[in-house]
Structures are given as C-alpha cells and as structure tokens.
N, C-alpha and C positions, 0 to 999 in steps of 0.2 A: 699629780699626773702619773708618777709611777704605780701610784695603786690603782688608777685605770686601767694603766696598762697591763697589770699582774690578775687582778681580780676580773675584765672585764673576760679574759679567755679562760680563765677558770669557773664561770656563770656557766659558758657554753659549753664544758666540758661537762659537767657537772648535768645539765638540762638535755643530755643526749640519750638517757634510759638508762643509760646501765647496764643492769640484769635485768631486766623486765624485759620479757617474753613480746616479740616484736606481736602485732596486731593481724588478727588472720582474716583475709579476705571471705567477702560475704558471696558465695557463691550465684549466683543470679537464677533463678527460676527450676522447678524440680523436673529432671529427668525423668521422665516413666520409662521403666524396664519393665513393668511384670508381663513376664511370660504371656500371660492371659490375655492381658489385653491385647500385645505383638499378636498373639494367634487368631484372636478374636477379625482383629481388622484385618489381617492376610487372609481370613474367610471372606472376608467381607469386600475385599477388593477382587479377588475370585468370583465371588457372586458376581459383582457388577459388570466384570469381565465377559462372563457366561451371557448376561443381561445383553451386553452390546454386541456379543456374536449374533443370538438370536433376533433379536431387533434389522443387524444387517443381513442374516438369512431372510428373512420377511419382505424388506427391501428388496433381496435380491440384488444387492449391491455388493461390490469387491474393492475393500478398501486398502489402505498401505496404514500398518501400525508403526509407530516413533517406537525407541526405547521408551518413551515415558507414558505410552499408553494409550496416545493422541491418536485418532482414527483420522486419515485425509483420504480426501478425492477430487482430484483436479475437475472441472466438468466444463469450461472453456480455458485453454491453454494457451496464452499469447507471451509470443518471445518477448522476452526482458529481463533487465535486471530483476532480482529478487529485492523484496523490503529488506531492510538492513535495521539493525537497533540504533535508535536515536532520529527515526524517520516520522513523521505525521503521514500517518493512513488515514484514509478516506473511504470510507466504507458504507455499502448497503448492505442490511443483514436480515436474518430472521432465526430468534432462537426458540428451539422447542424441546420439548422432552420426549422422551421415547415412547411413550403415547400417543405421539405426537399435537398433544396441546402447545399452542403459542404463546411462550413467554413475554417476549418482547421484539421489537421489530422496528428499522426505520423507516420513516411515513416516504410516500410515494414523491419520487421523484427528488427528496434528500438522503444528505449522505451523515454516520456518525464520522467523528474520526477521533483516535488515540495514538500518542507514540509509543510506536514500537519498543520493547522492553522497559516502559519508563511508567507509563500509565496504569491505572488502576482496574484493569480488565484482566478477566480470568487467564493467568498463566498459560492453561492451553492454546488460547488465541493470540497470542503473543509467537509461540511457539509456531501453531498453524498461518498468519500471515508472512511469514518468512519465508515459507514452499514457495509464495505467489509474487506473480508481476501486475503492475497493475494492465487492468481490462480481462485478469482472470477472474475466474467464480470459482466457488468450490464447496465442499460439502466439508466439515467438523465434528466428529463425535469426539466430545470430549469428556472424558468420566470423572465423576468426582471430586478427586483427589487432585485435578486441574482447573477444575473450574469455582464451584463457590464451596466445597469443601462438606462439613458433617455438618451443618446448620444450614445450608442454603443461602438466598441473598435476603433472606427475612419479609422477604414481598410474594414476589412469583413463581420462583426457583424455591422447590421443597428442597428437606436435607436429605446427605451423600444421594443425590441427582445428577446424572448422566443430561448433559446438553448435547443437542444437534445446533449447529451454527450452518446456517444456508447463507454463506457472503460472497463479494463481490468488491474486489477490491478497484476503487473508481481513481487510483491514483494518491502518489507517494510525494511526501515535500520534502526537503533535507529543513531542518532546524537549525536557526542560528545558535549556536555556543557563547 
C-alpha cells in the first residue's frame, strides 16, 4: 500500500513532459496581406462605388449612404417602431441589378420573411430593414461587398454585383426565445 502511495504520484510526475517543448498551436486559416491584392480590391470597391453614383444619377434619385455603403431611400414613411434584431420581417420585394434585370422577386400578393440579424440574407438587407417600420417601402442599393459578395449567389445574382432591393416591409413579429 505504501508503494502505491509513493510510486503512484511519482507516475504523474514523471508523465508531465518535463523538458519538452510545450505544443504550438495551429493557427486557423491564412491571413492575406499582400499589398496587391488590399489594392486591387480598394480599386475594385471604388469602381463599384462610382457604378452606384452613376446608376442613381440616371435614376435621378437622391439617396442616404450608411458607413458601410448601403444606399437607402425611404418612399412610403409610416410612424413606427423601427425592426429590431431578432424580429421576423415580412416582406415584398423585388431585387435587381443595376441594369436593371430582375433577379428575384416575391409573387403577387405574398410576402418573404427573414429574421432580423439572424437569417441568411444579404447583410445589407438586414442592415437596410432596420431604417423601416412596418407599412414602409423603400428602395436598397446594396454593393457587393453586402450583398452576395465576389462569386454572386451562384444562380441569378453574377459576381462582385451591386443589387437594388425594391421592399416593403408588411409587418414585424417579436420571436419567441
């Protein structure tokens, strides 16, 4: 029993490395710094910027830009609360490119709906349902880098594609937790 006692905490002492050099963590996925590329796509988000000036001169529209680049325009403005994250929206929509070809669109007389910061919808529209109360419309340009990104949605939406969102938001639910 004493050599239990004696040997069994000298196992663990023993089975604790030692010297050996503790284990280095594995870094997770490769950072891109190069220069070129950073520059390449600061061209590149420039362009599309320039893109979406032009497009809403053509328009003749006058919009409000977010820090992140999100074009809005209220075009029915009824008091209310705003959507909040963690809401189910209700939405008619119609998205198009700045060509103005129709991507996708909800059929007459239904509505989509997504929650607010939680659902699988382009970033920007997360962003731009938040302006709105329901029984408002509104107009969306959303560029790129918010919406399906440098590959597009692999369907209808080509890559680094600027969308127009023509919505209407038909009413907000609060979600059970």
């Amino acid at each position: 029993m004493n050599r239990v006692l004696v040997i069994g905490p000298l196992l663990i002492l023993l089975s604790c490395g030692g010297d050996a050099p503790a284990p280095q963590r594995q870094q997770g996925g490769h950072v891109w710094r190069d220069p070129q590329l950073i520059d390449e796509n600061t061209r590149a988000v420039a362009r599309e910027d320039a893109d979406i000036d032009r497009y809403l001169r053509r328009q003749g529209v006058d919009m409000e830009r977010s820090p992140t680049g999100v074009r809005h325009k209220l075009l029915r403005d009824v008091p209310g609360p705003v959507a909040r994250p963690g809401q189910r929206a209700e939405v008619a929509f119609r998205v198009e490119l700045l060509d103005g070809r129709v991507c996708y669109a909800s059929e007459a007389g239904t509505t989509a709906s997504f929650i607010v910061e939680e659902d699988h919808v382009e970033s920007g529209l997360h962003e731009g349902i938040q302006l709105m109360s329901p029984g408002d419309s509104a107009v969306l340009v959303i560029p790129s880098y918010r919406a399906h990104g440098l590959v597009g949605d692999m369907e209808k939406i080509p890559m680094r594609s600027t969308v127009v969102y023509f919505i209407a938001l038909k009413g907000l639910k609060d979600v059970p937790r």
